[in-house]
C-alpha positions in Angstrom: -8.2 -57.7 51.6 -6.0 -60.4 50.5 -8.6 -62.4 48.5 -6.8 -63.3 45.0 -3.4 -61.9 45.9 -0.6 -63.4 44.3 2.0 -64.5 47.6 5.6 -65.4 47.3 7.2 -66.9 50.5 10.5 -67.9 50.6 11.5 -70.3 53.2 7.8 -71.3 53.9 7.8 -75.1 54.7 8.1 -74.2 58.6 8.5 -71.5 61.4 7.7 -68.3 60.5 7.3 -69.1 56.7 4.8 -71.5 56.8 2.5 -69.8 59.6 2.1 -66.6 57.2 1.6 -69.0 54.2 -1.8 -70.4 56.4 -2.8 -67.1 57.4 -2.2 -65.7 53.5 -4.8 -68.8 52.7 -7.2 -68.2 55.4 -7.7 -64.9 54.2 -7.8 -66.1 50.3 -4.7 -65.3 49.2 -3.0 -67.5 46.3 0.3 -68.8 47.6 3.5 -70.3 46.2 5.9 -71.3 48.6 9.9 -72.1 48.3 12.7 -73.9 50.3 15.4 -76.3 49.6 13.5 -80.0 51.2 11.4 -80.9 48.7 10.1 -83.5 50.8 8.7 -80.9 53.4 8.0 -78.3 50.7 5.9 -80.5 49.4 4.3 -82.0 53.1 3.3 -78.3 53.9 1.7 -77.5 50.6 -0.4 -80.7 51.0 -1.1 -79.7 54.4 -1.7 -75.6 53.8 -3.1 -76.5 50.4 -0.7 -74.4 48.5 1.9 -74.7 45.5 5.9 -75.0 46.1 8.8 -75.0 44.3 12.3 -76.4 45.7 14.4 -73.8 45.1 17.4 -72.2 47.3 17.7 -68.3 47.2 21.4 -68.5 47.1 21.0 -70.4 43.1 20.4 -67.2 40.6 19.2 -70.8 38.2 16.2 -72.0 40.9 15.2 -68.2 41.5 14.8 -67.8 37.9 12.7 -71.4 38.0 10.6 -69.5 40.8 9.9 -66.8 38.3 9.3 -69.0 35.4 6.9 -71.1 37.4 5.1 -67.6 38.5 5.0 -66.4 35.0 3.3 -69.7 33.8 1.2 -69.9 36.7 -0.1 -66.8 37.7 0.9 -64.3 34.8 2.2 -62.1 37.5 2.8 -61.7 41.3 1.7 -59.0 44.4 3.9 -59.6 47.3 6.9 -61.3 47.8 7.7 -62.3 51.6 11.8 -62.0 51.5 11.7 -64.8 54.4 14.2 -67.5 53.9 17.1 -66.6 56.1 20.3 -68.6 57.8 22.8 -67.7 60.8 26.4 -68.6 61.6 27.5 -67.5 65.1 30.9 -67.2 66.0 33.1 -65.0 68.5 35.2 -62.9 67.0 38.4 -64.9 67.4 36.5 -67.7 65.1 35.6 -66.0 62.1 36.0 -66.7 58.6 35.1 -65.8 55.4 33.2 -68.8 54.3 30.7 -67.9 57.1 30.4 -64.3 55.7 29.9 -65.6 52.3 27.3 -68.4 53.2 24.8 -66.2 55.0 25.2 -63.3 52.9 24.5 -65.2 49.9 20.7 -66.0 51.3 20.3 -63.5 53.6 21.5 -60.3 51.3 22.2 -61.5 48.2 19.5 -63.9 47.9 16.8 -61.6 48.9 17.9 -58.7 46.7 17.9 -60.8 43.7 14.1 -62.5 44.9 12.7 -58.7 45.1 15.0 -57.6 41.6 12.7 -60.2 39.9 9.7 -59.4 41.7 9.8 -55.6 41.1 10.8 -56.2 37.3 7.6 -58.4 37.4 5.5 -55.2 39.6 6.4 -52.6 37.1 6.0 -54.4 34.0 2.5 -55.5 34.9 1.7 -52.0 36.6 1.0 -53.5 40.1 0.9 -51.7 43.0 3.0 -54.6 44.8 4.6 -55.2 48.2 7.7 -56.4 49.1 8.3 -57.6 53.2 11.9 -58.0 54.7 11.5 -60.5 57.4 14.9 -59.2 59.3 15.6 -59.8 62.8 16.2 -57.3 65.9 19.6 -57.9 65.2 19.1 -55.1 62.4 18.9 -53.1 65.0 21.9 -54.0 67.6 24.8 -56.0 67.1 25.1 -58.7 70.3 28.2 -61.3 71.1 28.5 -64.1 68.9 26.2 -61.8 66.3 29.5 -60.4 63.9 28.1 -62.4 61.0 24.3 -62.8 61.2 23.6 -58.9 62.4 25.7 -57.7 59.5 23.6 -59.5 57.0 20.4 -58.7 58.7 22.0 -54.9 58.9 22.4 -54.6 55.5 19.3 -56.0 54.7 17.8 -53.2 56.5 20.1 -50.9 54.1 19.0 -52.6 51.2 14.9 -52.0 52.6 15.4 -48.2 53.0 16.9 -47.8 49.4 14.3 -49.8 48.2 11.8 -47.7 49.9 13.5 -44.6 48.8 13.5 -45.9 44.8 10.2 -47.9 44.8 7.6 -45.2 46.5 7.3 -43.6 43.3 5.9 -46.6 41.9 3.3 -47.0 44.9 5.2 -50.2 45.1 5.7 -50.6 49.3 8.7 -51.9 51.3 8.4 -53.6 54.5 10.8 -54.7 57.3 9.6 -57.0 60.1 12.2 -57.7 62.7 11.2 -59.9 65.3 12.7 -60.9 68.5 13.7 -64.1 69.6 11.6 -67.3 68.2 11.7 -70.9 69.0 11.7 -72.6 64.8 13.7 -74.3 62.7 16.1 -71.6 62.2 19.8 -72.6 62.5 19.1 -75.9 63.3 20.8 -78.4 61.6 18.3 -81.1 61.0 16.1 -78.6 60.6 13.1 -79.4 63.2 10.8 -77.4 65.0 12.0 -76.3 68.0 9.4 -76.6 71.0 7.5 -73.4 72.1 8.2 -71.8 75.2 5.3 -70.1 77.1 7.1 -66.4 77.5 8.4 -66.7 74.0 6.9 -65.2 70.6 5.3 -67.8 68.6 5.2 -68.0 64.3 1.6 -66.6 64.8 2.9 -63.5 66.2 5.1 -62.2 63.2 2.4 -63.9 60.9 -0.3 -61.4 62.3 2.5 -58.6 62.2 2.5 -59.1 58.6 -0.7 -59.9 57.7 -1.1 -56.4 59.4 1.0 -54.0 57.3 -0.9 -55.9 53.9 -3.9 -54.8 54.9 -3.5 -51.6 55.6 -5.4 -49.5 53.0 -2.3 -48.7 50.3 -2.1 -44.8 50.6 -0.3 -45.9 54.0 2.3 -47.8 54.8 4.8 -49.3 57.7 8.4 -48.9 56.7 9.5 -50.9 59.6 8.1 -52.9 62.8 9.9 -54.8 65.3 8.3 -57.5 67.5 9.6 -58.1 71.5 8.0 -60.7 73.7 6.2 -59.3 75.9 8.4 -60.5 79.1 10.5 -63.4 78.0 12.3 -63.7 81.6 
């Protein structure tokens, strides 16, 4: 049911970004996908057999490359995957507004301003279009340490609903996927793959999740799925 989409993933060179991107492909989709390392954007593109763009979702200028490199490409897009995300994790004692501003500038800002282009792009062209919310379970509950990340991925679960709320009319569909823990690159500084752990969710996991709520036929649709290991103890 994907054959010929047109996929947008945002943080896609690794983690949970670039195992959708392979499972987008496997079922035929076309896919672009977007980061900030050019030299592993462009690794995983080799290796998925993709396009990429280098772009940061916190820059209005490289989002508005994205789109300009959609518009030449394909002439138009299907789904965006909102999946590029960053953490900052402090007690409260230890807070300050220049972690605030850093991760809501990808994680809020950037994302709202990824699916603004993409819905401008949905309506214009008539498409019956999706937009997916990778989020977190911290949407769901704050935890210690969590003031600064659960806020943005809270109010990224705001922004979902309204866009639900507004978009529906449109048959246009808005998705949040919030999954538990997972070993990736996130919040890593040199950005590596963390090592898998056996009671841990994998990529795959939230890859299927998603691949899930695409499919379903479009009179349907999931507002909103969270993902727990099984028992990660």
């Amino acid at each position: 049911m994907l054959t010929g989409k047109r996929i947008l993933v945002t943080g896609g060179s690794s983690g949970l970004g670039k195992a959708m991107a392979a499972l987008f492909i496997e079922r035929g989709a076309q896919v672009l996908i977007t980061g900030r390392d050019e030299s592993k954007l462009a690794k995983v593109a080799e290796e998925l057999k993709c396009s990429y763009v280098t772009a940061d979702v916190s820059s209005d200028d490289d989002i508005s490359r994205t789109f300009d490199w959609i518009d030449s490409n394909w002439k138009g897009l299907d789904v965006l995957i909102n999946n590029a995300g960053i953490g900052s994790f402090s007690e409260l004692d230890g807070l300050n507004r220049a972690d605030f501003r850093e991760v809501f500038e990808v994680n809020v800002y950037g994302a709202a301003m990824m699916a603004k282009e993409a819905v401008k792009r949905f309506k214009s062209e008539k498409i019956q279009g999706d937009i997916v919310n990778i989020a977190s379970t911290a949407s769901l509950k704050g935890f210690a340490k969590g003031s600064v990340y659960s806020a943005s991925k809270f109010a990224l679960r705001a922004m979902t609903q309204a866009w639900q709320a507004e978009l529906r009319p449109f048959d246009i569909r808005v998705i949040q996927v919030n999954p538990s823990e997972v070993p990736t690159a996130f919040n890593s500084p040199e950005r590596t793959e963390r090592a898998l752990q056996d009671k841990k969710l994998t990529p795959v996991e939230i890859a299927h999740t998603v691949l899930s709520t695409l499919e379903m036929d479009r009179r349907g649709f999931i507002p909103e799925v969270s993902v727990f290991a099984t028992n990660p103890f």
